[in-house]
C-alpha positions in Angstrom: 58.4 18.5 -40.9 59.9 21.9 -41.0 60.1 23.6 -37.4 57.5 26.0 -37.9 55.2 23.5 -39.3 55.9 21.4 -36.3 54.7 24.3 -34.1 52.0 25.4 -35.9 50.7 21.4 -35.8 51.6 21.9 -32.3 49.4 25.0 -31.3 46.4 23.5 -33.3 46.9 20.3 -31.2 47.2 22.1 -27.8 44.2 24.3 -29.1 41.8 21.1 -29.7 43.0 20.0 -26.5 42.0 23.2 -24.8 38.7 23.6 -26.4 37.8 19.9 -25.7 38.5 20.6 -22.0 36.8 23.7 -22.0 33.8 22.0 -23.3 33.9 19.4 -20.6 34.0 22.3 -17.5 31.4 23.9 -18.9 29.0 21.1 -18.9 26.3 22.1 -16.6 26.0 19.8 -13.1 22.7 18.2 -12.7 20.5 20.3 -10.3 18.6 18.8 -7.8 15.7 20.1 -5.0 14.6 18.2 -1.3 11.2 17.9 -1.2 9.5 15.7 1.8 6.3 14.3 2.1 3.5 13.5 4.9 5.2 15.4 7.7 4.0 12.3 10.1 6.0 13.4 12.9 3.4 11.3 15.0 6.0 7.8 14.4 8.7 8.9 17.2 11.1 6.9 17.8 14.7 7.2 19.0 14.2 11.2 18.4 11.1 13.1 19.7 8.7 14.9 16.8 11.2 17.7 17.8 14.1 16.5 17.8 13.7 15.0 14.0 12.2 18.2 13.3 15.0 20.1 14.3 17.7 17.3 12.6 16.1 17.9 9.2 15.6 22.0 9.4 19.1 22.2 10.9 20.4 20.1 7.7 18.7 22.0 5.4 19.6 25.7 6.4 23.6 24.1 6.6 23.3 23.7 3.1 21.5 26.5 2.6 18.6 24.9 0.5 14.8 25.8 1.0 12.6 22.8 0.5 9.5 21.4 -0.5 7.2 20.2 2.4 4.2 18.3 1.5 2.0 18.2 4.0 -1.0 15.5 5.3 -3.5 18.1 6.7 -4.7 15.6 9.9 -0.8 16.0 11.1 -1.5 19.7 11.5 -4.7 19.4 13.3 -3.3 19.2 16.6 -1.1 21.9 18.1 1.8 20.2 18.5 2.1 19.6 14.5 1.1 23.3 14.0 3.9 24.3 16.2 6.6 21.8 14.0 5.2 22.7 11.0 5.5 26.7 11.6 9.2 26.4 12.5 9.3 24.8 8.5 7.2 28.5 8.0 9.7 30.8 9.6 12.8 29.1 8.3 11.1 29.8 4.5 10.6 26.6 3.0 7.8 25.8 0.6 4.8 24.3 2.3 2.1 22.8 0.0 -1.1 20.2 -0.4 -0.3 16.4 0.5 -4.4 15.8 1.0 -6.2 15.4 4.4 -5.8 11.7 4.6 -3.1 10.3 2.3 -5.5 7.8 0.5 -4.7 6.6 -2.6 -6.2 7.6 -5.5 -6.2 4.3 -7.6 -8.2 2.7 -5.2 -11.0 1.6 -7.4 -14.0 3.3 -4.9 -11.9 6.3 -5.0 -14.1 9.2 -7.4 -12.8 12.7 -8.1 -15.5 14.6 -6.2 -14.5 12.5 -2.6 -10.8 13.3 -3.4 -11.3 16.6 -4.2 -12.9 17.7 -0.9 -10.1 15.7 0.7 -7.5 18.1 -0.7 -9.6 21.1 0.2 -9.7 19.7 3.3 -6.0 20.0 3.8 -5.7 23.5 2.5 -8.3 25.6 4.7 -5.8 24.1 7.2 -2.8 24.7 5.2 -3.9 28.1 4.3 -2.7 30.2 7.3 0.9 29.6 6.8 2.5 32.5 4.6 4.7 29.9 2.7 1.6 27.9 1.4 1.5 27.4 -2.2 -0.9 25.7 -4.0 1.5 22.8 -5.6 -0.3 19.8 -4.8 1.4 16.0 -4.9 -0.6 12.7 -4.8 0.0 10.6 -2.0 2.3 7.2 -3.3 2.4 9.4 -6.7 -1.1 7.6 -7.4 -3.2 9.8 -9.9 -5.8 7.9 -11.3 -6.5 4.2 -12.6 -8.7 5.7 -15.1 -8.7 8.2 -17.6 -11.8 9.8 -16.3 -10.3 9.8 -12.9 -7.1 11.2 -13.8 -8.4 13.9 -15.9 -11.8 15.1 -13.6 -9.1 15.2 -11.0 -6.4 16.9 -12.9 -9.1 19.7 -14.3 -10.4 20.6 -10.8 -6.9 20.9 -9.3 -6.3 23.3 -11.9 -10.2 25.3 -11.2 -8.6 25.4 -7.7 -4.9 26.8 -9.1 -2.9 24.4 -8.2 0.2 23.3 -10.2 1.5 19.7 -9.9 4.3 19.0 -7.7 6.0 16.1 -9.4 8.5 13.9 -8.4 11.7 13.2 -11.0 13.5 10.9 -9.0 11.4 8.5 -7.2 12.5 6.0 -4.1 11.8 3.7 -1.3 13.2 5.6 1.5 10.0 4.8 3.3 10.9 1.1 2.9 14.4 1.3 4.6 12.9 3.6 7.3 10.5 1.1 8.0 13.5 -1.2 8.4 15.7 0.8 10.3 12.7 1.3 12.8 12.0 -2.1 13.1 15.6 -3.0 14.1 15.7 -0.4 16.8 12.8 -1.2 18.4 14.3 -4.9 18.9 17.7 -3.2 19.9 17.8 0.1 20.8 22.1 0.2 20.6 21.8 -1.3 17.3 24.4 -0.2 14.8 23.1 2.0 12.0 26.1 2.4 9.2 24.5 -0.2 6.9 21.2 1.1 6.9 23.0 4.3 6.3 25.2 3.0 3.8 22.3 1.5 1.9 20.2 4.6 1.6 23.0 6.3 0.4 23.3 4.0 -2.5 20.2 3.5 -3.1 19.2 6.8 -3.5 22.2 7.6 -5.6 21.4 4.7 -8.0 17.8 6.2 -8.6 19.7 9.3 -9.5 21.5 8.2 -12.0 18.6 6.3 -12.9 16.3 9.2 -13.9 18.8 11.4 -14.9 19.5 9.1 -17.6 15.7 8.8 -18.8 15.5 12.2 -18.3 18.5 12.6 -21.2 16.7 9.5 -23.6 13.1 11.1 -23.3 13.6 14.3 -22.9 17.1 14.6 -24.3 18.2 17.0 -21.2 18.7 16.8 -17.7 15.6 18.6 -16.0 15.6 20.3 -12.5 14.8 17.4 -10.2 13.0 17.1 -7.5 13.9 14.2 -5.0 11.2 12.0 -2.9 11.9 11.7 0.6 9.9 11.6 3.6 9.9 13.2 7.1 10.9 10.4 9.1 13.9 9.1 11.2 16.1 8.0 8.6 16.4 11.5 7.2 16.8 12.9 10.5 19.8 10.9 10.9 21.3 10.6 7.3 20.1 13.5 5.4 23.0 15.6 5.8 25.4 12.3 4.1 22.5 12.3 1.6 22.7 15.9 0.5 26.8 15.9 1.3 27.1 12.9 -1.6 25.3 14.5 -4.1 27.5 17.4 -3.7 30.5 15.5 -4.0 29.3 13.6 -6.9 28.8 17.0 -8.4 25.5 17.8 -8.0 23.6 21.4 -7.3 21.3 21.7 -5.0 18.7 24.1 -5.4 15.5 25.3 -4.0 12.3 23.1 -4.8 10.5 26.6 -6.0 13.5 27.3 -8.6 13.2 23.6 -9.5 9.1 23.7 -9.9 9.8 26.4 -12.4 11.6 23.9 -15.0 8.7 23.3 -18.0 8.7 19.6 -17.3 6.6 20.0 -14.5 4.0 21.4 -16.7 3.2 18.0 -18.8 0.4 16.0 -18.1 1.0 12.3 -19.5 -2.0 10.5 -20.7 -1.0 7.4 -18.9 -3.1 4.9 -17.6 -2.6 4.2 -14.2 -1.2 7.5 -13.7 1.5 9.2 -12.1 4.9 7.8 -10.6 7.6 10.1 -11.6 7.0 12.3 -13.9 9.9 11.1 -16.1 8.5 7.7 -15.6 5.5 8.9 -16.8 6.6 10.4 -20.0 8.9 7.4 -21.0 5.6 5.2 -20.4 3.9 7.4 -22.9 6.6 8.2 -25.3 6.3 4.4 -26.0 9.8 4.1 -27.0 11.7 2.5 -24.2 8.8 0.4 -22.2 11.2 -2.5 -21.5 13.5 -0.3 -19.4 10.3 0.6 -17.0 9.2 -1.6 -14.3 5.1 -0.8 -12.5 4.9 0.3 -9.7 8.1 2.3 -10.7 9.8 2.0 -7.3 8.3 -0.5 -4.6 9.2 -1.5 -1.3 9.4 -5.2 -2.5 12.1 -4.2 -5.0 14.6 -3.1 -1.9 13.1 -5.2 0.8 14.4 -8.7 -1.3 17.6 -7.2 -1.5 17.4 -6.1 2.5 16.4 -9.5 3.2 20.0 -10.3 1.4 22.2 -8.0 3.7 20.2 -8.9 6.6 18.6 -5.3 7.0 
């Protein structure tokens, strides 16, 4: 090979090389939006109502992220919840419809009409915060064990304009919660890294979990929306939570910016319905059913393998 054939092979190679690696930095990060649900500040322990209150809101403006609060209307009956929940109102994060009463929907006695009322029961106390907005999530991401119940439902949330505020990456942060608690109220002084530690991975394995079922059903990445829930284990470890997902190059955004990506439009015609709604659309794509486990995420699932470390 001459020596200006050798560069021009050369500058073609260096070229591919360049454009492959351009191609790689330019491949978006996954973005991602906190939202919480049930706002039962009511289950102190360790931290006062404040305190936790004041963990989470303190995490959340360091990272500079406005959230999506779903709210149980009987924890803002009493003026102690109104006065926790208005700090979420003045800080500028999303406030919207959890019902009155967190029942569950599946429950066979359940009928549309009763659950209906319950959600209107939450909002005309909901109502009189300025960042109310009518997004509306079902309580354990329940939405029907019928098609009659999932659709009479689904067409009088939409009479009352409300938009669905969907989970993509469902979890069981409840379950290690309840753990954590437990273990504190035996020992106060107890040490709290592996609880910690297993959040963390837990949370990041569901991730990558419906980020990649996003990519087969969709054939995307979607704006998600992370399930977590106002309780001590986030007022302790939600600032490692959001800090890991940074690191692992992850965007976080605000949940109304993420609420504005189409798949939260869809309405699967499953049966039960709900869990995420990635989940929900792999279950009704049909094409990848022996990948999906019901109930979607469980406490079960992670207490067997708490039970393991001794959690």
């Amino acid at each position: 090979m001459n020596r200006r054939v050798f560069q021009k092979a050369l500058g073609l190679s260096a070229l591919a090389w360049a454009s492959g690696n351009l191609k790689l930095a330019a491949k978006p990060s996954p973005k991602i939006a906190l939202t919480m649900d049930d706002f039962a500040w009511n289950n102190a322990i360790r931290l006062t109502p404040e305190q936790r209150n004041e963990a989470i809101l303190g995490t959340l403006n360091k990272f500079s992220v406005k959230a999506g609060l779903f709210v149980m209307g009987r924890m803002i009956e009493a003026e102690r919840g109104k006065r926790l929940l208005t700090e979420w109102d003045r800080a500028g994060h999303l406030i919207a419809n959890h019902t009155y009463s967190h029942r569950n929907y599946n429950a066979p006695a359940m009928t549309a009409a009763d659950y209906q009322q319950d959600i209107l029961r939450a909002e005309e106390l909901l109502k009189g915060f300025p960042r109310f907005k009518k997004y509306f999530r079902f309580p354990m991401l329940k939405e029907g064990d019928t098609a009659a119940k999932r659709d009479g439902l689904r067409s009088s949330l939409a009479q009352h304009g409300y938009r669905m505020g969907y989970v993509t990456i469902d979890n069981s942060d409840w379950a290690i919660d309840l753990r954590l608690r437990a273990r504190l109220e035996k020992d106060p002084n107890a040490n709290l890294k592996p609880y910690r530690d297993f959040y963390l991975e837990h949370m990041w394995a569901r991730a990558e979990y419906y980020d990649s079922l996003a990519h087969k059903v969709l054939g995307r990445s979607v704006k998600h929306t992370i399930l977590t829930h106002f309780n001590l284990l986030n007022a302790l470890f939600l600032g490692d939570l959001m800090e890991m997902f940074k690191n692992k190059g992850w965007q976080w955004i605000d949940a109304e910016e993420a609420f504005a990506d189409p798949v939260f439009n869809a309405l699967p015609k499953t049966v039960p319905a709900g869990e995420s709604i990635i989940w929900a659309l792999a279950k009704e794509s049909g094409k990848i059913d022996k990948d999906l486990r019901y109930p979607a995420e469980d406490g079960e699932y992670e207490n067997a393998r708490m039970d393991k470390l001794k959690l």
